[in-house]
C-alpha positions as CSV (number, residue, x, y, z in Angstrom):
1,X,-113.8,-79.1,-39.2
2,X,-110.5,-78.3,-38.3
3,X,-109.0,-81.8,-38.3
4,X,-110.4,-82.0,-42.1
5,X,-109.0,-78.7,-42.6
6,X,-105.4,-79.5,-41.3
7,X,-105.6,-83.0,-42.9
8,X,-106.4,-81.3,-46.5
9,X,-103.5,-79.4,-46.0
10,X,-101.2,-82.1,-45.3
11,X,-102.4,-84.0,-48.1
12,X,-102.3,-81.0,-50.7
13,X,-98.0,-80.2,-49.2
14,X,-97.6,-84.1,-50.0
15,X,-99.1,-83.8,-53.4
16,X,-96.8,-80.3,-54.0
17,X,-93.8,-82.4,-52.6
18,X,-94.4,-85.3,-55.2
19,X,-94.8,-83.7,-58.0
20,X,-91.5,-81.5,-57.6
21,X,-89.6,-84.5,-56.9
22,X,-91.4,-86.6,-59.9
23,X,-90.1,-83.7,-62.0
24,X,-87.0,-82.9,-60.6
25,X,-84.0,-83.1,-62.8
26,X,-82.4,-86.7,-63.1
27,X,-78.5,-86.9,-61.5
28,X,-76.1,-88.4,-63.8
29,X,-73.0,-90.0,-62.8
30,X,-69.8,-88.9,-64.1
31,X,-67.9,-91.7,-66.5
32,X,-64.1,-90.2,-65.3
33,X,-62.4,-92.5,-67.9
34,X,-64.5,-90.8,-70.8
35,X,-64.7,-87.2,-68.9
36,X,-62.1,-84.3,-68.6
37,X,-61.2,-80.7,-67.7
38,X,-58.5,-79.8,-70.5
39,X,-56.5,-76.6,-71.3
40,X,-53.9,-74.6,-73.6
41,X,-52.1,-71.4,-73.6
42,X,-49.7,-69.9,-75.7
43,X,-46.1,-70.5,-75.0
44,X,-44.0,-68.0,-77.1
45,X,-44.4,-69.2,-80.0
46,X,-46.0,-72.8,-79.2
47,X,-49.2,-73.5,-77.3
48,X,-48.8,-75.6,-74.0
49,X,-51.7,-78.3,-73.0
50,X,-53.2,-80.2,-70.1
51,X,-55.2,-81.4,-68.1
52,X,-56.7,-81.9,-64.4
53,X,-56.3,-86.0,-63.5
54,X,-58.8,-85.5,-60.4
55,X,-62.3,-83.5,-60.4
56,X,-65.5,-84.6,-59.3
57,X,-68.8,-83.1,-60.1
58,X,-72.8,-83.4,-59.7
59,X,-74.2,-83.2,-62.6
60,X,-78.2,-83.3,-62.6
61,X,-80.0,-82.6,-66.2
62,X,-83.2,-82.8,-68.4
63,X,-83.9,-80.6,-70.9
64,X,-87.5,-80.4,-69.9
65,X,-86.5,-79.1,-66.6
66,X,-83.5,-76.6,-66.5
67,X,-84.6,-75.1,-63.1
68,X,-83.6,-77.9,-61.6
69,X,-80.6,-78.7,-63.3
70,X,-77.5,-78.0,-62.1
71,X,-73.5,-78.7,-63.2
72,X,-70.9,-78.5,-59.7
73,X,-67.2,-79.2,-60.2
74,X,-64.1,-78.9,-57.9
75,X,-60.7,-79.7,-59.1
76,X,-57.4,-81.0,-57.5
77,X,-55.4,-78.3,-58.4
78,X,-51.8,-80.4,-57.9
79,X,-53.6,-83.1,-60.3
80,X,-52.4,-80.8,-63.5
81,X,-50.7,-82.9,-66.0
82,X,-48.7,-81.0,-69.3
83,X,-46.9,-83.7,-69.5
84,X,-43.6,-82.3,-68.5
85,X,-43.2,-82.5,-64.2
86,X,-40.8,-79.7,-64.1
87,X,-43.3,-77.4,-65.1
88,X,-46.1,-78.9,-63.4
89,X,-44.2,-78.4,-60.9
90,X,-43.6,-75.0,-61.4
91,X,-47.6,-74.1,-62.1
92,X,-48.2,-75.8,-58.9
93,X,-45.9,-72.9,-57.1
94,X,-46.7,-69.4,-55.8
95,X,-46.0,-68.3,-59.3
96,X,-49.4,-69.5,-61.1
97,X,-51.9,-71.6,-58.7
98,X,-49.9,-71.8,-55.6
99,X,-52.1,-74.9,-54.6
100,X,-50.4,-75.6,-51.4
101,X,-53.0,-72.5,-50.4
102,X,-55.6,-72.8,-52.7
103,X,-55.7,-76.8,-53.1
104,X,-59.1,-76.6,-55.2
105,X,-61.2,-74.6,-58.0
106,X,-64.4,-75.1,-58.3
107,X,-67.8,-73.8,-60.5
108,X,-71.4,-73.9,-58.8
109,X,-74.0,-73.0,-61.3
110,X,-77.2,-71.0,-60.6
111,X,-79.0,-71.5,-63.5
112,X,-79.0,-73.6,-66.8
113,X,-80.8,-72.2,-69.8
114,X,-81.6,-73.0,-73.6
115,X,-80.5,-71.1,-75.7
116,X,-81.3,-73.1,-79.8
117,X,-81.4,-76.9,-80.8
118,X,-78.5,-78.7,-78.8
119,X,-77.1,-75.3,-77.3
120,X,-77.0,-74.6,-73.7
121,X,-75.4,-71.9,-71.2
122,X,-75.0,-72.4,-67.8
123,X,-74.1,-69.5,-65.5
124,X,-72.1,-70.1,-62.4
125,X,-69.8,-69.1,-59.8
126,X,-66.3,-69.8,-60.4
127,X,-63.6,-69.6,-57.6
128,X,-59.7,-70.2,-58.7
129,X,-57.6,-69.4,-55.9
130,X,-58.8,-66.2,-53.9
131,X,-61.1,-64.8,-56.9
132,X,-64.7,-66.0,-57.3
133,X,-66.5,-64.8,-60.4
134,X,-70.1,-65.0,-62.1
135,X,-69.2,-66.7,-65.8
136,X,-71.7,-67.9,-68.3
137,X,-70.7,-71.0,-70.3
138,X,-72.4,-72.3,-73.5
139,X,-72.0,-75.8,-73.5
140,X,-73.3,-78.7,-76.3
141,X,-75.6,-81.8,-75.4
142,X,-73.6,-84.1,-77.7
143,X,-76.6,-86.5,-77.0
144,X,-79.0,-88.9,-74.5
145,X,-79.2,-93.2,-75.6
146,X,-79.3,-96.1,-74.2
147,X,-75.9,-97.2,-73.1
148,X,-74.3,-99.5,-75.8
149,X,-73.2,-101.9,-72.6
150,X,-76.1,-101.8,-70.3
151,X,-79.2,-101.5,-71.5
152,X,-80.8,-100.5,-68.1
153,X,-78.8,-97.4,-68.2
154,X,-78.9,-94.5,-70.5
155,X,-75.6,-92.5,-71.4
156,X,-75.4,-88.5,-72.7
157,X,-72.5,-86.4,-73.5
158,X,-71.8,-82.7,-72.9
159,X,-68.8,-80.2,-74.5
160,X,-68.2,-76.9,-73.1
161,X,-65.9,-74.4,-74.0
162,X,-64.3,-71.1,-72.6
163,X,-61.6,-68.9,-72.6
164,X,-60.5,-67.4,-69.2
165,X,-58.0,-64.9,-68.7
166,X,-55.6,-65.9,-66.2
167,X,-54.6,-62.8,-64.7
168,X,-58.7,-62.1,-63.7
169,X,-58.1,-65.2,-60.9
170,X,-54.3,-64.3,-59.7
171,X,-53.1,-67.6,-61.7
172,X,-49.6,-65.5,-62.2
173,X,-48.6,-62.3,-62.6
174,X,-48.2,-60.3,-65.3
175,X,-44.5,-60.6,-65.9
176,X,-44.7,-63.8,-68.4
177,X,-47.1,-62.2,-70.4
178,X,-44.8,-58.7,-70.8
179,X,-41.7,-61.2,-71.4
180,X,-44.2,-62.9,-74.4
181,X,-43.6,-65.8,-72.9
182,X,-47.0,-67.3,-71.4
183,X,-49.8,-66.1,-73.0
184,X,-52.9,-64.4,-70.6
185,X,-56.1,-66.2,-71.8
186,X,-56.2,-69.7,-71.5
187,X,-59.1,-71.8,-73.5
188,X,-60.6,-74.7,-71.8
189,X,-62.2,-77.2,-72.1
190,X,-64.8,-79.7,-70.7
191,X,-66.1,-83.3,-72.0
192,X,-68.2,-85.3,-70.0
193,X,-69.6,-88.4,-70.4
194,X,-72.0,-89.6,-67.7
195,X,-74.8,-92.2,-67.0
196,X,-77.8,-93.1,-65.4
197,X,-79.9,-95.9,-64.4
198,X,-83.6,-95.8,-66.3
């Protein structure tokens, strides 16, 4: 009686185990040519952009299963581009991100929710330099198809959007933003574009 007892329960954990991993959120791969982490802030009276070259991310998703969806990103901090190296330079320095320290950033979501239609929010921890903060981040799914190039694979698109304030994560002091030359919230923004096999 037991045996029958244990072996029901073993059975019955296998069963529990499936079925979590049948409905487990599918992992997506990242497409980095047709993904980025972009940015702007006001300089005087111009606005300044760029981007991060190098980021890598885990990006698991299904709409019909948000608890086990989940969006992870870490950053190369000394991969920001403006387009200008002397002042890449410079916001690599102790003055703004001071990477030699702090090489990475990074966001680790804790949950993912709907919120209407196409409209998402994920809320996270992020961690720039020696600050790590709970943010919330509404983000789009552009859309889920069958890859135009591969028709084993399906492709889908996401477009978040947020404005951080600078000062909150130690990216500089406040002494550009009393000069009016760099402004202290930065807006950013996130396209991905990432695949899976069917």
């Amino acid at each position: 009686m037991k045996r029958i007892v244990r072996l029901s329960a073993v059975l019955l954990f296998a069963l529990l185990f499936s079925s979590q991993a049948i409905a487990a959120a599918p992992q997506w791969e990242l497409d980095p040519a047709h993904s980025g982490i972009y940015f702007s802030v006001n300089h005087i009276y111009s606005t300044t952009r760029g981007y991060f070259e190098d980021f890598k991310g885990t990006v698991m998703f299904s709409p019909d299963d948000l608890a086990g969806s989940r969006f992870d990103f870490e950053v190369d901090v000394k991969s920001i581009n403006t387009g200008n190296s002397k002042r890449d330079g410079h916001l690599n320095s102790a003055d703004f991100f001071d990477s030699k320290q702090f090489p990475t950033m990074s966001f680790k979501s804790t949950a993912v929710k709907h919120v209407k239609d196409n409209q998402y929010l994920v809320e996270g921890n992020m961690t720039v330099k020696d600050v790590s903060e709970t943010v919330s981040v509404p983000f789009t799914l552009l859309g889920v198809k069958t890859h135009p190039f591969d028709d084993k694979s399906e492709v889908a698109g996401f477009e978040a959007r947020m404005t951080v304030d600078r000062l909150a994560y130690h990216v500089g002091g406040g002494k550009f933003v009393d000069m009016g030359v760099v402004g202290q919230e930065v807006d950013v923004l996130i396209t991905l574009e990432v695949t899976r096999k069917k």
